[in-house]
LOKOL-278166 format. One line per 2 residues: for each residue x, y, z of C-alpha. Coordinates in pm, whole numbers. Layout:
% residues N
X Y Z | ...
***
This chain:
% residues 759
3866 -5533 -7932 | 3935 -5227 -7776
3971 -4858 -7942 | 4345 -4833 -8072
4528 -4567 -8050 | 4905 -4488 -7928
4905 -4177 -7652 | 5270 -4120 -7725
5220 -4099 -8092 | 4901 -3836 -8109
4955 -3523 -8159 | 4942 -3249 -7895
4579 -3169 -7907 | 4455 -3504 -7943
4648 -3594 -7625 | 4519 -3327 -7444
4141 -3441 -7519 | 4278 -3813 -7385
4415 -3669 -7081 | 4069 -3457 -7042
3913 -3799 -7087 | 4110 -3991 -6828
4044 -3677 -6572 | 3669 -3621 -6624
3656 -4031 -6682 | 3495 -4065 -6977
3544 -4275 -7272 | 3423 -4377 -7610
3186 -4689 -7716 | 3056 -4805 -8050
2820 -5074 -8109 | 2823 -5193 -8464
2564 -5358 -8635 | 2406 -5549 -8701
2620 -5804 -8532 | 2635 -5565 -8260
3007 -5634 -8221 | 3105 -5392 -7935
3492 -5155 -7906 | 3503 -4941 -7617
3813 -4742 -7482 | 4034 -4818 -7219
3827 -4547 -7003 | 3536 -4734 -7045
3734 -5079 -7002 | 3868 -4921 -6634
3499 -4755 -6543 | 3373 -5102 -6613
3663 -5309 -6421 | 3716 -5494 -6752
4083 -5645 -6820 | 4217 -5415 -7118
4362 -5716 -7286 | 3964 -5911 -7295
3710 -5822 -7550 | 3373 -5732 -7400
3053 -5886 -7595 | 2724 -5726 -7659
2582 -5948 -7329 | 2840 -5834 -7164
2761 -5499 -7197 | 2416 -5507 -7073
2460 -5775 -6823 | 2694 -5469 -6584
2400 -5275 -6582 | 2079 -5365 -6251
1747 -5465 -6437 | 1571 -5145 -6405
1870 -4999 -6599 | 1940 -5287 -6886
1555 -5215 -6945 | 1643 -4860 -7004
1959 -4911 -7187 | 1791 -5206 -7424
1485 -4948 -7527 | 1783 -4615 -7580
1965 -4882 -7798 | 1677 -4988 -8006
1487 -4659 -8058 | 1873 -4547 -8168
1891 -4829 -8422 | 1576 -4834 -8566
1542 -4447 -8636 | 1836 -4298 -8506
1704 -4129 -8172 | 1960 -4004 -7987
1991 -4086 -7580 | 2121 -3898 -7269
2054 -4125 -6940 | 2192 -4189 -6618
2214 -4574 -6511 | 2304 -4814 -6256
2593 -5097 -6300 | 2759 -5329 -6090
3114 -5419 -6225 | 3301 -5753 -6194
3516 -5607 -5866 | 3203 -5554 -5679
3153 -5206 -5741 | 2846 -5001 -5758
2861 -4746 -5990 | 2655 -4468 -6186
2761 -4372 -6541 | 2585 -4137 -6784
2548 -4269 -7137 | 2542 -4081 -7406
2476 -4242 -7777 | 2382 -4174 -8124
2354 -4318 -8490 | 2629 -4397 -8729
2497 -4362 -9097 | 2670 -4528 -9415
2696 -4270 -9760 | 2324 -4444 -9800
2169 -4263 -9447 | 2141 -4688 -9328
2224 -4648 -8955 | 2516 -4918 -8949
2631 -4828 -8582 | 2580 -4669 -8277
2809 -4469 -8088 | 2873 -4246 -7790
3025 -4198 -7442 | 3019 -4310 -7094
3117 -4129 -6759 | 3186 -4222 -6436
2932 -3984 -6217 | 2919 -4167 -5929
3026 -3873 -5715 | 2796 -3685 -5866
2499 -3948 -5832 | 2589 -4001 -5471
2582 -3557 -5373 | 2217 -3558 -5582
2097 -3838 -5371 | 2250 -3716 -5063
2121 -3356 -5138 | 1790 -3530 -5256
1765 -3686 -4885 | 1871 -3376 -4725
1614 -3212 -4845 | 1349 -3457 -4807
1445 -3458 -4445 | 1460 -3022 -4454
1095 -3041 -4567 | 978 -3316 -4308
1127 -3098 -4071 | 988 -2765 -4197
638 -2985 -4261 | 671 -3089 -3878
796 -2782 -3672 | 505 -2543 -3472
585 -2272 -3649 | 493 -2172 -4012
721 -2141 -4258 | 772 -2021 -4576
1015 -1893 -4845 | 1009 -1612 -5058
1240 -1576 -5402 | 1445 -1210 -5480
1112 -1112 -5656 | 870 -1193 -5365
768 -1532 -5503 | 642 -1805 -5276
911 -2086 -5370 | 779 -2312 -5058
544 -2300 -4764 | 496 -2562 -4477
150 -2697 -4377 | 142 -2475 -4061
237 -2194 -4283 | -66 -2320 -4539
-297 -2289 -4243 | -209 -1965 -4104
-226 -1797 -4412 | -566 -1961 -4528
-430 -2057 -4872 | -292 -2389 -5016
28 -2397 -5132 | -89 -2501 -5465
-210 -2167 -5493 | 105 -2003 -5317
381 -2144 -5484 | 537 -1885 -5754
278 -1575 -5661 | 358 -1225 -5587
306 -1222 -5205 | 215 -842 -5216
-66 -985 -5480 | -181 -1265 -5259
-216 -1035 -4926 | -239 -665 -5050
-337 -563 -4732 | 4 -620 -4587
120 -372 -4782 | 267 -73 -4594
204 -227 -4273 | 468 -366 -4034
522 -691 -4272 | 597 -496 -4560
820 -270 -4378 | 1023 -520 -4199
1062 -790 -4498 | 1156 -443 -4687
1444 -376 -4438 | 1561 -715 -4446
1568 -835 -4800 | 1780 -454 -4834
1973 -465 -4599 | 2068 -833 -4555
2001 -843 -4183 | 1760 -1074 -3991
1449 -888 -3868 | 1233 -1027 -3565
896 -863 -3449 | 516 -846 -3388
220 -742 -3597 | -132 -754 -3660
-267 -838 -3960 | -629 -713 -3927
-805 -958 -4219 | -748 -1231 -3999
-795 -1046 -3678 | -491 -1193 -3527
-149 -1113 -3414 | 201 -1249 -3588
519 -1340 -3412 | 782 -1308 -3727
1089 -1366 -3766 | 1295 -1330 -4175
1638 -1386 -4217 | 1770 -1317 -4542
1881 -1627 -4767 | 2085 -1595 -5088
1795 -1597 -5317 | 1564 -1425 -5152
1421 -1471 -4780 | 1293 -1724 -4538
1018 -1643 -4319 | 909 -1835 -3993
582 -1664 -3798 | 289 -1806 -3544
31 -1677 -3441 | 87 -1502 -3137
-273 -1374 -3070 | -330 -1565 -2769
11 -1477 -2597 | -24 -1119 -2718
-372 -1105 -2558 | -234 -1277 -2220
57 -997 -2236 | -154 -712 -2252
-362 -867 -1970 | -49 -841 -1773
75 -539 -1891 | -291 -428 -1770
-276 -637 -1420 | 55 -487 -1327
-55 -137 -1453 | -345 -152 -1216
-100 -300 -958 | 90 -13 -979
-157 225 -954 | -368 78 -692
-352 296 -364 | -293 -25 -163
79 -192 -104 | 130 -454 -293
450 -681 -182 | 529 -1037 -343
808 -1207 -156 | 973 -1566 -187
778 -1857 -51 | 1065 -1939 192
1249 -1927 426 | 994 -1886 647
1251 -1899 965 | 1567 -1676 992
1581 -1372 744 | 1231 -1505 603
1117 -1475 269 | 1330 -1212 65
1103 -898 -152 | 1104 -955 -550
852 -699 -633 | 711 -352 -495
446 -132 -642 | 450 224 -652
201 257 -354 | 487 86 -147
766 357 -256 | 513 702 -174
426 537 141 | 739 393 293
951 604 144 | 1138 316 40
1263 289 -342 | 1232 -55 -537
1617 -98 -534 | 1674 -49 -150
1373 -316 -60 | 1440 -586 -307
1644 -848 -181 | 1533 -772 164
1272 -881 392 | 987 -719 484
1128 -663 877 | 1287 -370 701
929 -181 810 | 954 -301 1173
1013 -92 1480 | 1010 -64 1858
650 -81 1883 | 548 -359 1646
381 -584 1816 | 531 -914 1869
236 -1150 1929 | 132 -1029 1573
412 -1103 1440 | 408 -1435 1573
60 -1485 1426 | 178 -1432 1088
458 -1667 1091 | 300 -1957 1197
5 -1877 907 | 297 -1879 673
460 -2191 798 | 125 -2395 772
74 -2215 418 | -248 -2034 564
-357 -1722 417 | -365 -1442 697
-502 -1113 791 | -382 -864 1033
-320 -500 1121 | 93 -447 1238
245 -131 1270 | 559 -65 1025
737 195 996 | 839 443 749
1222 487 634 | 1181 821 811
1086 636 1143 | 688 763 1090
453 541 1216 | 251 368 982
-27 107 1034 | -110 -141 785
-358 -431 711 | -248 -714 592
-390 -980 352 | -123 -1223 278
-190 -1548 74 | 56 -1825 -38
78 -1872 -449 | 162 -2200 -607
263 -2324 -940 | 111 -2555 -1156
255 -2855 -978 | 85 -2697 -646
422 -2602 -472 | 401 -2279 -333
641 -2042 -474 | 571 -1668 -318
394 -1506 -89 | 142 -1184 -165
78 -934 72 | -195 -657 -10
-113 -404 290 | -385 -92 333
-279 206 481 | -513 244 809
-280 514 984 | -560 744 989
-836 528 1079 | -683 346 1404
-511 716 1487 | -928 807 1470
-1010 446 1666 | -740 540 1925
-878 905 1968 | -1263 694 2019
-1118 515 2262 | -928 756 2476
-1268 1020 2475 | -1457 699 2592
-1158 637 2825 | -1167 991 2962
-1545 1022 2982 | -1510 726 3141
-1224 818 3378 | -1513 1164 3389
-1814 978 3529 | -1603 808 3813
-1432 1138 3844 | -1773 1318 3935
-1876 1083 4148 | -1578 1095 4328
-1562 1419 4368 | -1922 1465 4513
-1829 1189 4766 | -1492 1377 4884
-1699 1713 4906 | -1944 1606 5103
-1654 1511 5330 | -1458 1843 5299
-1771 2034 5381 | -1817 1976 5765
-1413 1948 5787 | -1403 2332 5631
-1695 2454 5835 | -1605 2301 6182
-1270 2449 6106 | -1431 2808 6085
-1661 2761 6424 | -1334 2588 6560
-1162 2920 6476 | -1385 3184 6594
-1382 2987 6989 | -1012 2911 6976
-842 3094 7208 | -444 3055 7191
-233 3077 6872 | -98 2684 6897
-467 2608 6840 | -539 2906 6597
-205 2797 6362 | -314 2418 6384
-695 2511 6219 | -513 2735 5959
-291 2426 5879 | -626 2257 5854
-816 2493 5664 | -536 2537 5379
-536 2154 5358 | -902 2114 5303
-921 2418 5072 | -622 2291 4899
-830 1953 4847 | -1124 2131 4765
-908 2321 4475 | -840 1986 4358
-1129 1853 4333 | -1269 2160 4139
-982 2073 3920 | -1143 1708 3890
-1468 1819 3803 | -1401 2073 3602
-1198 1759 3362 | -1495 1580 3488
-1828 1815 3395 | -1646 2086 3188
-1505 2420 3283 | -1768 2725 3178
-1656 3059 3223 | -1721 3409 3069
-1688 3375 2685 | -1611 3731 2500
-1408 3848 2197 | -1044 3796 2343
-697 3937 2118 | -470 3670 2127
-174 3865 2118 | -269 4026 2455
-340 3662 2579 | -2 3513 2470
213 3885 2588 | 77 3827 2964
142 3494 2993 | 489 3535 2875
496 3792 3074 | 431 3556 3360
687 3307 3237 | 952 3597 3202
975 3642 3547 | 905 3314 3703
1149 3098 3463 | 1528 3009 3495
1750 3219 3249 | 1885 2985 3061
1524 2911 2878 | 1499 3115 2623
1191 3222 2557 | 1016 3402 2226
654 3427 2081 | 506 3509 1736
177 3610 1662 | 54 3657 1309
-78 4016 1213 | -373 3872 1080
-434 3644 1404 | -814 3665 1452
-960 3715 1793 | -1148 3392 1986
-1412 3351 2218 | -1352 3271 2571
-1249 3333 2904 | -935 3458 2965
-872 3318 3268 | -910 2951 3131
-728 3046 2857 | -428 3183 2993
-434 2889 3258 | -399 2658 2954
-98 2843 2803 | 98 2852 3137
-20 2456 3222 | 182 2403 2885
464 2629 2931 | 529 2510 3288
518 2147 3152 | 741 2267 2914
980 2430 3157 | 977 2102 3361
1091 1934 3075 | 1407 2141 3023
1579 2119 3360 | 1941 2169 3155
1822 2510 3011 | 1654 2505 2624
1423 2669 2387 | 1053 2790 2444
866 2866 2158 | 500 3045 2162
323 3105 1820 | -16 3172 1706
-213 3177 1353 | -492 3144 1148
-540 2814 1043 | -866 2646 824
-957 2235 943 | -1142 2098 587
-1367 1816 605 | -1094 1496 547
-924 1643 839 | -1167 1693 1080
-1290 1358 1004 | -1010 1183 1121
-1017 1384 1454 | -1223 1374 1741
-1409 1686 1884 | -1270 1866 1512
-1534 2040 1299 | -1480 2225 958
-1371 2550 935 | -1176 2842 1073
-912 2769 1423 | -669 2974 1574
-356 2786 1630 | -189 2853 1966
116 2635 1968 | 371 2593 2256
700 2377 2150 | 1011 2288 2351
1317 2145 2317 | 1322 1957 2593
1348 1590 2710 | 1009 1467 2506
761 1206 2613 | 790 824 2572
557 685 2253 | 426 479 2511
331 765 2783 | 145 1031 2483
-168 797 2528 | -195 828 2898
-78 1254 2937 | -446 1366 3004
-519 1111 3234 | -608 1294 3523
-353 1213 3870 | -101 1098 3557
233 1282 3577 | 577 1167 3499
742 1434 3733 | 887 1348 4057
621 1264 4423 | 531 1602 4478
619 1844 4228 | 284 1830 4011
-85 1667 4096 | -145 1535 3750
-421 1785 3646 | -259 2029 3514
-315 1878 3135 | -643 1702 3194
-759 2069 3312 | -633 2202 2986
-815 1943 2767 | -1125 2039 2949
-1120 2393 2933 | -1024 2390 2543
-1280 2093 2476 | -1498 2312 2665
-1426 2580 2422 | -1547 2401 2132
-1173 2311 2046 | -963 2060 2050
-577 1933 2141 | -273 1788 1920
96 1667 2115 | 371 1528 1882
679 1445 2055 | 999 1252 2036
1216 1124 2313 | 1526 1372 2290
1389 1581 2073 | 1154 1819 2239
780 1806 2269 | 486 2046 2070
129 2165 2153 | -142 2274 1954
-411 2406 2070 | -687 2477 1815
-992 2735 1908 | -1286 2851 1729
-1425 3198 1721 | -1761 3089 1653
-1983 3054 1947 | -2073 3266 2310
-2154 3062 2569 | -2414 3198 2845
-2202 3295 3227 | -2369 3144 3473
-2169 3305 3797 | -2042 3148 4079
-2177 3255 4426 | -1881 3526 4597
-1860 3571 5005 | -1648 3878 5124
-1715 4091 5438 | -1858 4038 5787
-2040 3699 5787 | -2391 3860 5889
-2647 3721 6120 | -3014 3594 6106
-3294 3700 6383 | -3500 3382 6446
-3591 3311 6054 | -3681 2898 6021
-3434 2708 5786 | -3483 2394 5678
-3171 2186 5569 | -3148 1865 5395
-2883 1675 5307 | -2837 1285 5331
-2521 1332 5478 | -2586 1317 5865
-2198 1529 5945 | -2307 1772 5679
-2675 1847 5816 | -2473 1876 6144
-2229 2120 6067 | -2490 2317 5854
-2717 2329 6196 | -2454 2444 6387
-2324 2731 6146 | -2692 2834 6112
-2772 2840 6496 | -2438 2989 6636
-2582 3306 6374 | -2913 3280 6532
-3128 3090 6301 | -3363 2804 6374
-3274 2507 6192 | -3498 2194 6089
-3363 1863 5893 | -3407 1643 5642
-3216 1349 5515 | -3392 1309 5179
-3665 1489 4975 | -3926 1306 5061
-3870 1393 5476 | -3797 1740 5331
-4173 1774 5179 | -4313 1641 5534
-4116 1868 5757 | -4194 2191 5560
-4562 2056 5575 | -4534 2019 5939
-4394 2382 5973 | -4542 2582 5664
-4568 2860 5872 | -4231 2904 5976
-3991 2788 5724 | -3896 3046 5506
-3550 2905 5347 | -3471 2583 5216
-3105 2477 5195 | -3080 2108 5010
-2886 1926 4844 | -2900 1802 4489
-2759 1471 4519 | -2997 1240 4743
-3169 889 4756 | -3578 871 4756
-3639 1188 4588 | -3340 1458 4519
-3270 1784 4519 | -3397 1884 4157
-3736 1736 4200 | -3735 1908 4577
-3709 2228 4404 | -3959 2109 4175
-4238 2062 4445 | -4171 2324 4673
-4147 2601 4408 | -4475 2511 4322
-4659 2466 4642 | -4470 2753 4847
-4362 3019 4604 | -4278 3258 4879
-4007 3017 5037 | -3612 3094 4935
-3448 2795 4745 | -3080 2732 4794
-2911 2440 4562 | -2595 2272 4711
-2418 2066 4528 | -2043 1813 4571
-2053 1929 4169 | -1994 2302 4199
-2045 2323 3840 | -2197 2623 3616
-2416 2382 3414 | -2535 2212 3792
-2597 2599 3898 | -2815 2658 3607
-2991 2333 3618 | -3116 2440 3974
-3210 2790 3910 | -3424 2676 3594
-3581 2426 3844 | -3661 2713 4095
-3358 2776 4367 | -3245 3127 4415
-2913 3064 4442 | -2643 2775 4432
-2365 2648 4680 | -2101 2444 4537
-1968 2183 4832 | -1704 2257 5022
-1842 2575 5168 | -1742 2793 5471
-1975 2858 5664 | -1875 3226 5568
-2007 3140 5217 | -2331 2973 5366
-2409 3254 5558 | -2405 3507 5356
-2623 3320 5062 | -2852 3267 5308
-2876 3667 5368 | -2872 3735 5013
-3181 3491 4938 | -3368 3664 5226
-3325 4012 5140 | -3389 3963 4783
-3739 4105 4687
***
């Protein structure tokens, strides 16, 4: 039977404790013995879904429960009966309806007046909901640790007193310690070296402040580095770290790559892999070399291709080469010339090389681009001295070839004009004399870019120089050039010959002038200035130390980038047929080369053109003079001459000359005919007049021989390369005197009378 008792009828309190029941469902049993006749309350009757109005037996009872839990419930009971142990348990039942539930029983001994245990009683509640959170909880965290036991990273959790309270296996492993011998430890005991080091600080920080810390540290017992990140928790904090030596080490080998990137001396450019067509590949990275050269900044090159750097003279076919490298993924070298934002040239060698990922697609393209501005400026300045010694050697020979031809024109012109007899003919030879003397003038002009132009070398003022040549310029220029000069105080003084010299200035300044037809700006300036080593090294015919600068500058029409190669070529000239020959800068280059110095020209279309012209004051060079006529052409009395000269007009001409001033005249057409005529006429001959240049045996080694056998006999050099240097050959080799070709036969003449009345 159940437990009576009438609700309505308790009093308030006991009510209340039945309505507590009902809520927290939980009733009252007693089992009494030893019949073990069993009352329970309705609670129990309802947790049970037993009819109220049935009375439950002992079997009954036990038969609810699964057999794990009637085992459990059977021993409670008996241990209770026999000697009064209490119980506490939690057990398993399945009621008539079906249901599954979990009850807590709770039971203890009845005693009589004696102390015989004559029942047992307690309480059951319904803690189903409760049993179904603790297993739910239990399986969440079984599943928490299999996840924390199964993540990369290491893992642990520290209590509000820095107690372990759980560690992963990763985290086991890291930290070289079970967690056996983890688990409820200090963690400041377990690793003292951590303290005051980044770990203590930042657990510090967050356990205080409540905030999530992340960072990297080295822990320097284990020799590695730490990737850590704690968040605070509500009972302390949880910790998940790896071990981040490896990537750490990789980092600082790219902090170190890209370090050295940046401060290699070399461009460095690493574009997209494609497009290769249209824009082409776009710039993602720059190094610093890029910026100082270029004079581009990361922000205005990124996002842009690398035809940002090209110009009017790139050169195309290069261009080409590289993209079809690129489009069959070909590494490729070349040399292009870029550009600078400022519109500087600047020449650059290019290694470029595809990069691919791991799956081998290609993915960017790296260009390693050396600055070699300097060294093809150098190349081109090798090239155009080779070009020009070149253009020298044909030059010579050329010139040789048209004096030999000038030379009878110019002295058949003289005996033409001492017979003519009526002005017609007398104008007509003076039209033909000025012609030839004007070629001749050029051709001196030829060889002296040819050979070299010598002159007098001594001390020269440069201010003096500069005044008389603008002098010069002051009154031969239109007015609306404006002309002005500076000279430095401390301007030092050069070695040379004026003549040369101011030839060079006015060469410029009339170029200059030429190049201002609208009126402009003349400048004239001279200074001190020192060449060191790096910079004469990257100049031709440059050698350390002390120049005066002479510069002229205009602001005139300027000179094609195209044309500034070709300017000293000699017969090259960009003014109009017949207002210049083309010399007039090739001279200049000789005669400054020829004073140990050397030339610069920077110019820009529109924007005026500028000189310098850089001399030493170092060395004296010796004069070697050229042979003067002036006077009455005088004339011989019978004296023997002996000419030779392979050129059958010239030996003609010479003859003639000779002869109509009464001289007898043998020939020669070569040295070796020379030797045998003289021997033939020992007697008699008593000057020889030959020329340098001839096949067999030449001039030179004629001088050679016949200064030897016949010391007595007068020696006269002639040479198509009126040179100083050719003049002092010869008289080392023996000649009294030298003729440069074309000569009157004024000038022969009278070197003739000059050899024979020398002593």
């Amino acid at each position: 039977m159940t437990l009576p008792y009438a609700a309505n009828n308790l009093p308030d309190r006991e009510r209340l404790l039945v309505m507590a029941n009902r809520v927290a469902r939980v009733g009252g049993w007693v089992v009494e013995l030893p019949n073990r006749a069993v009352r329970w309350s309705r609670e129990v009757a309802q947790i049970h879904d037993w009819p109220l109005d049935r009375q439950a037996q002992f079997g009954d009872l036990l038969a609810f429960y699964t057999p794990e839990s009637q085992v459990q419930i059977r021993e409670a009971l008996a241990r209770c009966e026999a000697d009064g142990t209490p119980f506490d348990l939690q057990a398993g039942l399945r009621t008539p309806a079906g249901r599954d539930v979990w009850v807590r029983a709770i039971g203890e001994a009845v005693r009589d007046g004696t102390g015989r245990i004559v029942a047992v009683q307690g309480a059951v509640q319904d803690v189903t909901d409760q049993r179904r959170m603790e297993l739910e909880l239990a399986r969440a965290a079984e599943r928490l640790s299999s996840t924390l036991e199964s993540i990369s990273d290491a893992f642990f959790t520290l209590d509000d007193t820095w107690r372990f309270t759980y560690t992963n296996h990763e985290a086991e492993r890291l930290l070289q310690h079970d967690r056996e011998s983890l688990i409820g430890r200090v963690v400041w005991e377990v690793f003292p070296d951590a303290v005051n080091t980044p770990f203590h600080e930042h657990y510090q920080r967050a356990m205080r402040e409540r905030q999530a810390v992340e960072f990297e540290a080295y822990y320097a017992p284990f020799a590695n580095w730490f990737a850590v990140k704690a968040y605070p928790v509500p009972d302390g904090l949880a910790v998940y770290f790896r071990d981040a030596t490896q990537s750490h080490r990789a980092q600082e080998q790219l902090r170190l790559l890209q370090s050295s990137v940046e401060r290699l001396n070399d461009i460095v450019v690493i574009t997209d892999a494609e497009p290769i067509s249209g824009r082409g590949p776009e710039i993602v990275y720059v190094n610093e070399a890029f910026e100082k050269l270029t004079g581009y900044t990361r922000d205005e090159v990124i996002g842009k291709t690398p035809r940002i750097l090209q110009g009017p003279r790139t050169d195309r076919r290069t261009l080409d080469r590289i993209r079809h490298a690129l489009e069959t993924w070909q590494p490729v070298r070349a040399e292009v010339l870029n550009y600078t934002k400022t519109g500087e040239e600047l020449w650059l060698e290019l290694d470029i090389v595809p990069l691919a990922d791991e799956t081998g697609w290609y993915t960017h393209w790296v260009a390693v681009e050396r600055d070699i501005t300097e060294r093809r400026r150098l190349e081109e300045q090798v090239l155009r001295a080779q070009r020009m010694e070149s253009i020298g050697t044909l030059a010579g020979g050329i010139a040789h070839d048209i004096n030999n031809v000038l030379s009878p024109i110019l002295m058949s012109v003289n005996l033409l004009q001492r017979r003519a007899n009526d002005d017609e003919s007398t104008r007509r030879l003076e039209v033909i004399e000025r012609a030839a003397s004007r070629g001749a003038a050029m051709i001196r002009q030829l060889l002296g870019f040819a050979r070299g132009i010598e002159g007098e070398r001594r001390p020269l003022a440069v201010s003096p120089l500069v005044e008389e040549t603008l002098r010069i310029v002051g009154e031969t220029f239109p007015r609306n050039i404006g002309v002005e000069a500076t000279v430095a105080a401390d301007t030092r003084p050069i070695d040379g010959d004026q003549t040369q010299l101011q030839q060079v200035l006015l060469n410029l300044c009339v170029n200059a002038r030429d190049a201002m037809p609208d009126g402009g700006q003349l400048s004239v300036r001279a200074a001190n200035v020192t060449i060191g080593a790096d910079e004469a090294a990257r100049t031709i015919d440059a050698r350390e130390g002390g120049y005066v600068q002479l510069t002229v500058e205009d602001t005139g029409t300027g000179i094609a980038p195209e044309l500034l190669e070709k300017i000293f070529d000699p017969f090259f000239t960009t003014k109009p047929t017949g207002k210049g020959t083309g010399l007039g800068l090739s001279t200049s280059l000789a005669i400054v080369k020829g004073h140990g110095g050397f030339l610069r020209v920077r110019s820009e279309p529109g924007h005026g053109t500028r000189v310098d012209v850089y001399l030493p004051a170092a060395e004296m060079y010796e004069d070697v003079p050229r042979d003067e006529t002036g006077g009455d052409v005088p004339r011989g009395h019978g004296e023997t001459v002996l000419v030779v000269d392979d050129e059958a007009a010239i030996r003609a001409m010479t003859r003639d000359a000779l002869e109509s001033h009464g001289y007898r005249v043998l020939e020669a057409a070569d040295g070796a005919e020379a030797i045998a005529t003289y021997a033939a006429n020992a007697n008699d001959v008593v000057v020889v007049v030959t020329d340098l240049m001839m096949p067999v045996m030449d001039g030179g080694a004629l001088i050679q021989v016949l200064h030897g056998l016949a010391p007595r006999v007068r020696l006269i050099a002639v040479s198509g390369l009126a040179t100083s240097r050719e003049a002092r050959q010869a008289m080392a080799q023996g000649a009294a005197a030298f003729l440069g070709k074309p000569y009157t036969d004024a000038a022969l003449l009278s070197t003739v009378a000059r050899v024979l009345a020398a002593p």
